[in-house]
C-alpha positions as CSV (number, residue, x, y, z in Angstrom):
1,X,35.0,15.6,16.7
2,X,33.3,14.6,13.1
3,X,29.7,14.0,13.3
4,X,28.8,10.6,13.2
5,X,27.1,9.5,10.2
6,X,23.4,7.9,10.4
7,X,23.7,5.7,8.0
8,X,19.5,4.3,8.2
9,X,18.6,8.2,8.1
10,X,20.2,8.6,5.3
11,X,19.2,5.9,3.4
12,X,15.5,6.7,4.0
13,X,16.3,10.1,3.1
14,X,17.1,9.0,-0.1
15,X,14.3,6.6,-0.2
16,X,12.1,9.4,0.7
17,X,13.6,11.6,-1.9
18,X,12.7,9.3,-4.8
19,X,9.2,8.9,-3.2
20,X,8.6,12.4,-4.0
21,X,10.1,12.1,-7.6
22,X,8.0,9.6,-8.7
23,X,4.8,10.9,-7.0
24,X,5.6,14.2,-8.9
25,X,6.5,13.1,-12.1
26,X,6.0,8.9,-12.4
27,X,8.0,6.1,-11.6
28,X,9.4,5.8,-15.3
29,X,11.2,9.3,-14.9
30,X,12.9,8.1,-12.0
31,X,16.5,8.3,-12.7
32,X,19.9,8.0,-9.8
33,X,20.7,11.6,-11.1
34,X,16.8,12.8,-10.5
35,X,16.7,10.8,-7.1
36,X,20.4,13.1,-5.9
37,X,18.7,16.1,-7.3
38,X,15.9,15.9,-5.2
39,X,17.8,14.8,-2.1
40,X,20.0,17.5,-2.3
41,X,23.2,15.1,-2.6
42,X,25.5,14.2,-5.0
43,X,24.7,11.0,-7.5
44,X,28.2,9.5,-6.0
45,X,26.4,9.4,-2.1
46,X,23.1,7.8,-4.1
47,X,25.4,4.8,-5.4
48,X,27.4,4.5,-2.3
49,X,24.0,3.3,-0.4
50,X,22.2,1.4,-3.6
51,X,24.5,-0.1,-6.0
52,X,21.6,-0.2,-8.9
53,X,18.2,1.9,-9.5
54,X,16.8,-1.6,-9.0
55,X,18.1,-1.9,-5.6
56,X,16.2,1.8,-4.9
57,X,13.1,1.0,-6.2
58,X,12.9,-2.0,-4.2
59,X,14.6,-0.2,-1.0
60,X,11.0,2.4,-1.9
61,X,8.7,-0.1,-2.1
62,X,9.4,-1.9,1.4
63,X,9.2,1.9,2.8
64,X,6.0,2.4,1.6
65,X,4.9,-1.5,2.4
66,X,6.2,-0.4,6.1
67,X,4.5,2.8,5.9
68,X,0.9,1.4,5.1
69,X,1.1,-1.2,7.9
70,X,1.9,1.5,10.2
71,X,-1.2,4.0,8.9
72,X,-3.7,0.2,9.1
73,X,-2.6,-0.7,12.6
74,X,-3.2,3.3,13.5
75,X,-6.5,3.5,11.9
76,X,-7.5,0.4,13.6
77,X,-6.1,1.5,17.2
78,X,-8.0,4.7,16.9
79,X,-11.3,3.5,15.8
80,X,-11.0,0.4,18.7
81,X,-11.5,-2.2,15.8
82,X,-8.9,-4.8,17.1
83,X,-11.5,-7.2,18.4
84,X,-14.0,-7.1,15.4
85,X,-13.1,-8.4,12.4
86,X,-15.6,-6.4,9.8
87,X,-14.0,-3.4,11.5
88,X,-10.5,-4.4,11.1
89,X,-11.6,-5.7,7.3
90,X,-12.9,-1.9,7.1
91,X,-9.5,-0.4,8.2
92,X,-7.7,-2.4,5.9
93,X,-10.1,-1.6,2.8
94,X,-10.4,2.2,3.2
95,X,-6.6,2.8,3.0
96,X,-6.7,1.4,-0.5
97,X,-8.6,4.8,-0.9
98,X,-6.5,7.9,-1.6
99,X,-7.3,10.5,1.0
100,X,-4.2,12.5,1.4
101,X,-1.1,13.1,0.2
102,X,1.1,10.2,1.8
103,X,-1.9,7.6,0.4
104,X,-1.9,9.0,-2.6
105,X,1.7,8.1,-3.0
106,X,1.7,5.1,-1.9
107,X,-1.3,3.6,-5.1
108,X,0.6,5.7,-7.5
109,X,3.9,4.6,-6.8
110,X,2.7,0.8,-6.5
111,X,0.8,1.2,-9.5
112,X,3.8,1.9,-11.2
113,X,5.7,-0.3,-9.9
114,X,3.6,-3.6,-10.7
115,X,3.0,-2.5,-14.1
116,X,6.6,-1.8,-14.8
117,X,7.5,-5.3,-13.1
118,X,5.5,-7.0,-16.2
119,X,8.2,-6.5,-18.5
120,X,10.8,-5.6,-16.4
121,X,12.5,-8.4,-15.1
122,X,15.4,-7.4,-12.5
123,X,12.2,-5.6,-10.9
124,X,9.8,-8.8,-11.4
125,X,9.4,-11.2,-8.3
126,X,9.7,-9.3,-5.9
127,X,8.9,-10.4,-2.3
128,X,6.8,-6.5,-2.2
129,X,4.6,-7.6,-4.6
130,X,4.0,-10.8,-2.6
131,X,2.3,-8.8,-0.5
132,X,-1.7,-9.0,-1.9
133,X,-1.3,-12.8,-1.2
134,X,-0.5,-12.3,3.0
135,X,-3.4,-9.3,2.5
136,X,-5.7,-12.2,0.6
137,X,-4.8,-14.7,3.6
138,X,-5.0,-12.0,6.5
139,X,-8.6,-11.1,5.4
140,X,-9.7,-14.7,4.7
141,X,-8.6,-15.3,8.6
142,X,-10.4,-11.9,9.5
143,X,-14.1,-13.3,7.2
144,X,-13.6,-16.9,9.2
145,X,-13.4,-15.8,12.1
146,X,-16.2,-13.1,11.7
147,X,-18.2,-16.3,10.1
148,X,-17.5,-18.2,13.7
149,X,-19.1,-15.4,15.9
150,X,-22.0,-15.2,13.3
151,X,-21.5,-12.0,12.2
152,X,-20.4,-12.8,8.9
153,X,-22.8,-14.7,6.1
154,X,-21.9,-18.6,6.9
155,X,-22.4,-19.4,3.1
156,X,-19.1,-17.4,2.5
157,X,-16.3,-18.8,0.5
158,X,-13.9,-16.5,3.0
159,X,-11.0,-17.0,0.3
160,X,-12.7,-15.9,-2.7
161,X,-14.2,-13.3,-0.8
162,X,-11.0,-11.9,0.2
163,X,-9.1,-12.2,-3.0
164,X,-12.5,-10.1,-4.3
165,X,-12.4,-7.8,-1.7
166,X,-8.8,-6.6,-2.5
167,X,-9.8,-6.7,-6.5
168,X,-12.5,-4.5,-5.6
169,X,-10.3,-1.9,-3.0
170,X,-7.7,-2.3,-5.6
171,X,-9.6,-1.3,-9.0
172,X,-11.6,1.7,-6.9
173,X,-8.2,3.1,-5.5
174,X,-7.1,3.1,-9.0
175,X,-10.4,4.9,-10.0
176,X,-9.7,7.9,-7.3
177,X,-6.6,8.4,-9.0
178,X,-8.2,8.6,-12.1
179,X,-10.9,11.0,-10.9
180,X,-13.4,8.8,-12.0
181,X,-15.0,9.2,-8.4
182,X,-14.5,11.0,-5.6
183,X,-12.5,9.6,-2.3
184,X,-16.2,9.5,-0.4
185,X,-18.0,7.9,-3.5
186,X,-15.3,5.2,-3.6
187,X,-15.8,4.7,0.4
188,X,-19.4,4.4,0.1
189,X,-19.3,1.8,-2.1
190,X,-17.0,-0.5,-0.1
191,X,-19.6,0.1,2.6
192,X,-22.4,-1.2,0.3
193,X,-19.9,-4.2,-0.1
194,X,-19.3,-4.7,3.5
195,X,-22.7,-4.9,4.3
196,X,-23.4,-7.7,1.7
197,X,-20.9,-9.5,3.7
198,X,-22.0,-8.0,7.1
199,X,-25.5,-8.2,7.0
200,X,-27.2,-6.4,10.0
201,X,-29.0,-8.3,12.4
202,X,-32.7,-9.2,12.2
């Protein structure tokens, strides 16, 4: 009897395969032929489950979207942060920091992706990069709510503190990449942030 055919597996395979390309050698490079070269299948297979390089980038994106919800909701189940909102702000800021491999991946490849968006526009739009503005409300809910308990400063615009928040997790993500500081330098300056926000009690 032929084996059946998993189709979703091998449409993340692919997925996965590009992943690697571009982490190797930048999104820009990323070609269908490079994509079946590093699957290890033909460029006709590539085609047969994304009609348009377009349709693969944006087929990577959500994977990695997916793939950072998963690693947040882990980080936060392991360190018991569900019930506190500067823990679960925490969670949420320090993977914006490349640590390993799979993080690392994920801010180059979105990098990337935004800035070849700006002047490419079948990749422009996008519901992925939609995404900061459900972060920007999801950490506004997390500061008001923190604010309601008293844990948080009560002065606190908690919407302009979010959308600075992400800015901030954003820009020092970048600067990891960069090797302008180090992972831990980058950490302990959210920290300092958090703390502005957080302030002990006295």
């Amino acid at each position: 009897m032929p084996k059946l055919v998993d189709h979703e597996e091998r449409r993340a395979h692919i997925v996965d395969a590009l992943l690697r390309s571009a982490a190797n050698h930048g999104l820009h490079s990323v070609t269908m032929r490079s994509v079946a070269i590093e699957a290890g299948v033909s460029v006709r297979l590539v085609q047969y489950y994304f009609d348009t390089k377009e349709q693969l980038l944006l087929a990577a994106m959500t994977r990695l979207a997916t793939r950072m919800g998963e690693r947040i909701r882990h980080r936060v189940r392991t360190t018991g942060a569900a019930g506190d909102p500067r823990a679960v702000i925490e969670a949420v800021l320090l993977e914006a920091v490349p640590t390993d491999e799979e993080s690392r991946t994920f801010h180059l490849v979105y990098t990337e992706y935004a800035v070849l968006s700006v002047t490419d526009p079948a990749l422009g739009g996008r519901p992925f990069l939609a995404a900061p503005d459900e972060m920007e409300a999801f950490l506004a809910a997390q500061l008001t709510a923190a604010q309601a308990t008293g844990a948080a400063d009560p002065h606190l615009d908690p919407h302009q503190e979010a959308v600075v928040l992400l800015a901030a997790s954003a820009g020092l993500g970048l600067s990891v990449l960069l090797h302008q500081r180090t992972p831990d330098q980058a950490t302990t300056a959210l920290h300092y942030h958090l703390t502005r926000l957080f302030p002990p009690p006295t």
